[in-house]
C-alpha positions in Angstrom: 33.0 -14.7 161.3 29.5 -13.9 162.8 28.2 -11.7 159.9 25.1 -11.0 161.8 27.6 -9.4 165.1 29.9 -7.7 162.9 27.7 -5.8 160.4 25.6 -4.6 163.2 29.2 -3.4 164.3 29.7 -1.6 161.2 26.6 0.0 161.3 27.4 1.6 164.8 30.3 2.6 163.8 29.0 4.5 160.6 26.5 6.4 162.9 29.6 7.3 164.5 31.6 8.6 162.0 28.6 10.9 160.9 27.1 8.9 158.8 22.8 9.5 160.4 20.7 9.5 157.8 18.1 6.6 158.4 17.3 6.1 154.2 21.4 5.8 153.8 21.8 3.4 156.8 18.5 1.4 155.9 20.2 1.0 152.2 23.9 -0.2 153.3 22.2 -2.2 155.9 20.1 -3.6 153.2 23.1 -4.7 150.8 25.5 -7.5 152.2 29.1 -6.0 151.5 30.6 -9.5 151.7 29.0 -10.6 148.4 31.1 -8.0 146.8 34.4 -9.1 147.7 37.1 -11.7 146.6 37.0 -14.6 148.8 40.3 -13.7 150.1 38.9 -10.5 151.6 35.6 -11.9 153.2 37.1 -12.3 156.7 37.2 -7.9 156.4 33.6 -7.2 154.5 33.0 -5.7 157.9 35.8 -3.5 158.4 35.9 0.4 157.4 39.0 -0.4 155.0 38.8 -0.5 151.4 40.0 -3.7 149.9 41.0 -4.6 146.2 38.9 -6.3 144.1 41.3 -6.7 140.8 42.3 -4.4 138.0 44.0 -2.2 140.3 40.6 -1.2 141.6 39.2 -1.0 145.6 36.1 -1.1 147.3 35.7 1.7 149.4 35.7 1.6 153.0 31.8 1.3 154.3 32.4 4.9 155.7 32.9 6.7 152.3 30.4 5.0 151.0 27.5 6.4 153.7 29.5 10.0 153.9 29.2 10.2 150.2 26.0 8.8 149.7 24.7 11.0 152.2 26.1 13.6 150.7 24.7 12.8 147.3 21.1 14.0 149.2 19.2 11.1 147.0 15.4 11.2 146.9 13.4 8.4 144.9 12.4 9.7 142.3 15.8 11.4 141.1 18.1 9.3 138.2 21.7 9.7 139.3 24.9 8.2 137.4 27.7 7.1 139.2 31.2 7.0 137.4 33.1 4.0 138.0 30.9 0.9 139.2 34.2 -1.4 140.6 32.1 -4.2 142.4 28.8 -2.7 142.1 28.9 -2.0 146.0 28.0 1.4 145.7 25.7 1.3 143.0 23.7 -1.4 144.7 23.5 1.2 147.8 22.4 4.1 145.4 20.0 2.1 143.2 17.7 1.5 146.5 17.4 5.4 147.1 16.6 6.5 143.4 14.2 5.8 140.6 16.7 5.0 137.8 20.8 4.5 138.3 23.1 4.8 135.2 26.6 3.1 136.1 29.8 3.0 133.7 33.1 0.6 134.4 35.9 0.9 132.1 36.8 -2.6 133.1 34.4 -5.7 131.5 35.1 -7.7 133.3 34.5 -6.1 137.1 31.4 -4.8 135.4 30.1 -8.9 134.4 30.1 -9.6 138.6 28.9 -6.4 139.0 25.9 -7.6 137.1 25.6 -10.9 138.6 25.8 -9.4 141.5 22.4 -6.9 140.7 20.6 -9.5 139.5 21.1 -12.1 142.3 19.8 -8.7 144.8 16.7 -8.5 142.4 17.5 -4.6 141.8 16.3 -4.4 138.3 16.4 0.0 138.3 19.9 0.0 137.4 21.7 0.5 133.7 24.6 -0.4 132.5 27.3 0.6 130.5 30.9 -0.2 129.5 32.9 3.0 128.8 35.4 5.9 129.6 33.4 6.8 132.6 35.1 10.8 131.8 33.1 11.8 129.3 29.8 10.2 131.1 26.3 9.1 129.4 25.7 12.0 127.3 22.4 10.0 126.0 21.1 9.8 129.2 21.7 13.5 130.4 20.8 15.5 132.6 20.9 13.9 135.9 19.8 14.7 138.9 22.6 13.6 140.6 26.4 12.3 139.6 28.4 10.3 141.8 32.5 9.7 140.9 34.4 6.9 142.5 37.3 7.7 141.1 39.8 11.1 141.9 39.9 13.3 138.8 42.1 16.2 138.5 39.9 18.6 138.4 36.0 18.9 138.8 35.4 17.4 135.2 33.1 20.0 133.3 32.3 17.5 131.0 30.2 15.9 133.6 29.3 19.0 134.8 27.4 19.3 131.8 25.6 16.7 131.7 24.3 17.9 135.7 20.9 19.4 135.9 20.5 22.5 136.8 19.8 22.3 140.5 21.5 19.1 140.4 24.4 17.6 142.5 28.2 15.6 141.9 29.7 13.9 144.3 33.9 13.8 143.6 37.1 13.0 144.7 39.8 15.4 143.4 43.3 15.3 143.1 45.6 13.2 141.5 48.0 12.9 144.4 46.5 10.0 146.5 47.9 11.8 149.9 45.9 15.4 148.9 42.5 14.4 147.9 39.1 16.3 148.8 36.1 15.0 148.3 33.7 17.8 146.7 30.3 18.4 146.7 29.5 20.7 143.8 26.0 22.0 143.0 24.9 23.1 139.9 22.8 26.3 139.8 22.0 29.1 136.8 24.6 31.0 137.1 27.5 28.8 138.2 28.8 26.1 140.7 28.4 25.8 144.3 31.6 24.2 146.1 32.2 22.1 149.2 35.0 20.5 150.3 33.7 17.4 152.7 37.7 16.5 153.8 40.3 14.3 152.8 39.9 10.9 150.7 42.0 8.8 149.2 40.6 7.2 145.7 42.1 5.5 142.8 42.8 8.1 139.8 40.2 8.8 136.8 41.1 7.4 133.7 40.2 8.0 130.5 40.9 6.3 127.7 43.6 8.6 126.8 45.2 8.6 130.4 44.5 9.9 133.6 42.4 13.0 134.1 
Protein backbone atom coordinates (compact mmCIF):
# COMPACT_ATOMS: atom_id res chain seq x y z
CA UNK A 1 0.00 0.00 0.00
CA UNK A 2 1.58 3.49 -1.04
CA UNK A 3 -0.22 5.56 1.67
CA UNK A 4 1.19 8.65 0.24
CA UNK A 5 -0.64 7.66 -3.56
CA UNK A 6 -3.75 6.50 -2.13
CA UNK A 7 -4.69 9.19 0.43
CA UNK A 8 -4.04 11.80 -2.14
CA UNK A 9 -6.67 9.51 -4.00
CA UNK A 10 -9.01 9.88 -1.31
CA UNK A 11 -8.72 13.40 -1.19
CA UNK A 12 -9.73 13.78 -4.91
CA UNK A 13 -12.29 11.85 -4.61
CA UNK A 14 -13.83 13.79 -1.57
CA UNK A 15 -13.59 16.98 -3.65
CA UNK A 16 -15.60 14.99 -5.93
CA UNK A 17 -18.28 13.97 -4.03
CA UNK A 18 -18.85 17.56 -2.73
CA UNK A 19 -16.90 17.66 -0.12
CA UNK A 20 -14.81 21.67 -1.02
CA UNK A 21 -14.21 23.26 1.85
CA UNK A 22 -10.41 23.84 2.15
CA UNK A 23 -10.50 24.01 6.44
CA UNK A 24 -12.45 20.34 6.21
CA UNK A 25 -10.05 18.93 3.55
CA UNK A 26 -6.83 20.58 5.33
CA UNK A 27 -8.24 18.63 8.66
CA UNK A 28 -8.97 15.01 7.16
CA UNK A 29 -5.83 15.52 5.17
CA UNK A 30 -4.13 16.33 8.36
CA UNK A 31 -5.35 13.04 10.37
CA UNK A 32 -3.93 9.62 9.05
CA UNK A 33 -7.23 7.35 8.84
CA UNK A 34 -5.06 4.24 8.91
CA UNK A 35 -4.08 4.74 12.57
CA UNK A 36 -7.73 4.30 13.39
CA UNK A 37 -8.30 0.98 12.11
CA UNK A 38 -7.82 -2.70 13.09
CA UNK A 39 -4.92 -4.11 11.47
CA UNK A 40 -7.02 -6.24 9.46
CA UNK A 41 -8.62 -3.23 7.73
CA UNK A 42 -5.42 -1.14 7.00
CA UNK A 43 -5.09 -2.38 3.41
CA UNK A 44 -8.78 -0.11 3.02
CA UNK A 45 -7.92 3.14 5.34
CA UNK A 46 -8.08 4.69 1.95
CA UNK A 47 -11.24 3.58 0.60
CA UNK A 48 -14.76 5.58 0.96
CA UNK A 49 -16.20 2.37 2.92
CA UNK A 50 -16.87 2.24 6.45
CA UNK A 51 -15.20 -0.54 8.17
CA UNK A 52 -15.84 -2.15 11.79
CA UNK A 53 -13.75 -1.42 14.44
CA UNK A 54 -15.40 -3.85 17.26
CA UNK A 55 -18.45 -3.64 19.53
CA UNK A 56 -20.58 -3.72 16.60
CA UNK A 57 -19.42 -0.23 15.83
CA UNK A 58 -17.91 1.30 12.11
CA UNK A 59 -15.81 3.92 11.02
CA UNK A 60 -17.44 5.92 8.59
CA UNK A 61 -16.58 6.12 5.15
CA UNK A 62 -14.07 9.28 4.54
CA UNK A 63 -17.03 10.82 2.53
CA UNK A 64 -19.55 11.17 5.52
CA UNK A 65 -17.08 12.25 7.50
CA UNK A 66 -16.14 15.64 5.11
CA UNK A 67 -20.10 15.95 4.05
CA UNK A 68 -20.94 16.07 7.68
CA UNK A 69 -18.24 17.97 8.95
CA UNK A 70 -18.82 20.39 6.36
CA UNK A 71 -22.02 20.53 7.20
CA UNK A 72 -21.39 21.05 10.90
CA UNK A 73 -20.07 24.84 9.46
CA UNK A 74 -17.18 24.75 12.32
CA UNK A 75 -15.32 27.92 13.10
CA UNK A 76 -12.36 27.93 15.86
CA UNK A 77 -13.52 29.31 18.31
CA UNK A 78 -16.99 27.32 18.68
CA UNK A 79 -17.08 24.13 21.39
CA UNK A 80 -18.99 21.36 19.69
CA UNK A 81 -19.90 17.72 21.11
CA UNK A 82 -20.02 14.91 19.08
CA UNK A 83 -22.17 11.78 20.29
CA UNK A 84 -20.56 8.66 19.83
CA UNK A 85 -16.62 8.82 19.51
CA UNK A 86 -16.08 4.93 17.89
CA UNK A 87 -12.35 5.29 16.96
CA UNK A 88 -11.85 8.81 17.56
CA UNK A 89 -11.69 9.41 13.66
CA UNK A 90 -14.06 11.92 13.62
CA UNK A 91 -13.38 13.62 16.64
CA UNK A 92 -9.77 13.97 15.67
CA UNK A 93 -11.09 15.75 12.31
CA UNK A 94 -13.38 18.12 14.45
CA UNK A 95 -10.98 18.85 17.28
CA UNK A 96 -8.63 20.68 14.55
CA UNK A 97 -11.51 23.07 13.48
CA UNK A 98 -12.80 24.13 17.00
CA UNK A 99 -11.66 25.61 20.26
CA UNK A 100 -12.89 22.87 22.64
CA UNK A 101 -14.52 19.22 21.58
CA UNK A 102 -16.60 17.23 24.10
CA UNK A 103 -16.83 13.41 22.88
CA UNK A 104 -18.99 10.55 24.74
CA UNK A 105 -18.57 6.59 23.83
CA UNK A 106 -20.73 4.22 25.56
CA UNK A 107 -18.09 1.67 24.97
CA UNK A 108 -14.64 1.85 27.34
CA UNK A 109 -13.01 0.34 25.81
CA UNK A 110 -13.15 1.93 22.01
CA UNK A 111 -12.97 5.13 23.92
CA UNK A 112 -9.19 3.91 25.80
CA UNK A 113 -7.61 3.80 21.78
CA UNK A 114 -9.52 6.53 21.11
CA UNK A 115 -7.45 8.34 23.66
CA UNK A 116 -4.26 6.81 22.77
CA UNK A 117 -4.94 7.70 19.67
CA UNK A 118 -5.35 11.82 20.63
CA UNK A 119 -2.58 11.85 22.56
CA UNK A 120 -0.09 10.19 20.14
CA UNK A 121 -1.62 13.25 17.41
CA UNK A 122 -0.77 15.81 20.23
CA UNK A 123 -4.49 17.17 20.11
CA UNK A 124 -4.80 18.16 23.63
CA UNK A 125 -8.53 20.43 23.00
CA UNK A 126 -10.48 17.45 23.26
CA UNK A 127 -12.73 15.98 26.49
CA UNK A 128 -13.71 12.96 27.30
CA UNK A 129 -16.37 11.18 28.67
CA UNK A 130 -17.83 7.62 29.11
CA UNK A 131 -21.63 7.69 28.94
CA UNK A 132 -25.20 7.23 27.27
CA UNK A 133 -24.25 9.56 24.61
CA UNK A 134 -28.53 10.26 24.42
CA UNK A 135 -28.95 12.36 27.10
CA UNK A 136 -25.51 14.34 26.12
CA UNK A 137 -23.13 16.51 28.59
CA UNK A 138 -25.65 18.52 30.31
CA UNK A 139 -22.57 20.09 32.42
CA UNK A 140 -21.04 21.27 29.57
CA UNK A 141 -24.18 22.88 27.75
CA UNK A 142 -24.87 24.88 25.46
CA UNK A 143 -22.83 24.10 22.49
CA UNK A 144 -22.22 25.64 19.56
CA UNK A 145 -22.47 22.79 17.61
CA UNK A 146 -23.57 18.91 18.09
CA UNK A 147 -22.49 16.26 15.93
CA UNK A 148 -24.27 12.44 16.19
CA UNK A 149 -22.62 9.43 14.73
CA UNK A 150 -25.13 7.39 15.50
CA UNK A 151 -29.04 7.14 13.74
CA UNK A 152 -31.52 8.09 16.42
CA UNK A 153 -35.22 7.76 15.91
CA UNK A 154 -36.02 10.97 16.03
CA UNK A 155 -34.18 14.36 16.27
CA UNK A 156 -33.41 13.80 20.10
CA UNK A 157 -34.73 17.07 21.96
CA UNK A 158 -32.81 16.18 24.75
CA UNK A 159 -29.78 17.28 22.77
CA UNK A 160 -31.67 19.84 21.34
CA UNK A 161 -31.55 21.35 24.52
CA UNK A 162 -28.50 21.37 25.31
CA UNK A 163 -27.90 23.44 21.47
CA UNK A 164 -27.37 27.11 21.64
CA UNK A 165 -29.50 29.21 20.32
CA UNK A 166 -28.16 29.84 16.84
CA UNK A 167 -26.44 26.72 17.13
CA UNK A 168 -26.23 23.63 14.82
CA UNK A 169 -26.70 19.35 15.08
CA UNK A 170 -25.56 17.29 12.80
CA UNK A 171 -27.77 13.66 12.72
CA UNK A 172 -28.60 10.59 11.25
CA UNK A 173 -32.25 9.63 11.64
CA UNK A 174 -34.00 6.60 11.35
CA UNK A 175 -33.87 3.40 12.88
CA UNK A 176 -34.21 1.41 9.67
CA UNK A 177 -30.64 1.29 8.36
CA UNK A 178 -32.06 1.29 4.49
CA UNK A 179 -34.24 4.88 5.24
CA UNK A 180 -31.83 7.10 7.03
CA UNK A 181 -31.46 10.99 6.34
CA UNK A 182 -28.89 12.74 7.59
CA UNK A 183 -30.35 16.26 9.17
CA UNK A 184 -29.04 19.32 9.63
CA UNK A 185 -31.18 21.11 12.24
CA UNK A 186 -30.56 24.67 13.39
CA UNK A 187 -31.58 26.02 16.43
CA UNK A 188 -33.19 29.50 16.40
CA UNK A 189 -35.69 31.55 19.05
CA UNK A 190 -38.62 30.42 18.03
CA UNK A 191 -38.06 26.86 16.78
CA UNK A 192 -35.92 24.42 14.52
CA UNK A 193 -34.68 24.80 11.17
CA UNK A 194 -34.70 21.40 9.08
CA UNK A 195 -32.54 19.98 6.35
CA UNK A 196 -32.48 16.80 5.00
CA UNK A 197 -28.66 16.41 3.32
CA UNK A 198 -29.76 12.60 1.79
CA UNK A 199 -29.50 9.16 2.65
CA UNK A 200 -26.95 7.49 5.26
CA UNK A 201 -26.66 4.52 6.68
CA UNK A 202 -25.44 4.55 10.57
CA UNK A 203 -25.42 2.28 13.38
CA UNK A 204 -28.62 2.91 15.74
CA UNK A 205 -28.46 5.27 19.05
CA UNK A 206 -28.44 3.53 22.09
CA UNK A 207 -29.20 4.46 25.25
CA UNK A 208 -28.79 2.70 28.12
CA UNK A 209 -32.33 1.67 28.21
CA UNK A 210 -32.30 0.58 24.41
CA UNK A 211 -32.34 2.02 21.19
CA UNK A 212 -33.70 5.57 20.59
Amino acid sequence: MNSASDQAQMMADLSRKGVTDKTVLDAIEATPRQMFLPDLFQAQAFDDVALPIGHHQTLSQPSVVGRMTQALDITERMKVLEIGTGSGYQAAVLARLCRRLYTMERHPELLKRAEERFKHLGLVNITTLTGDGSLGWPEQAPFERIMVTAAAADVPEVLLDQLAVGGVMIVPVGLDENDQHLLRVKRNDDGIETEDLGRTRFVPLVADGGDV
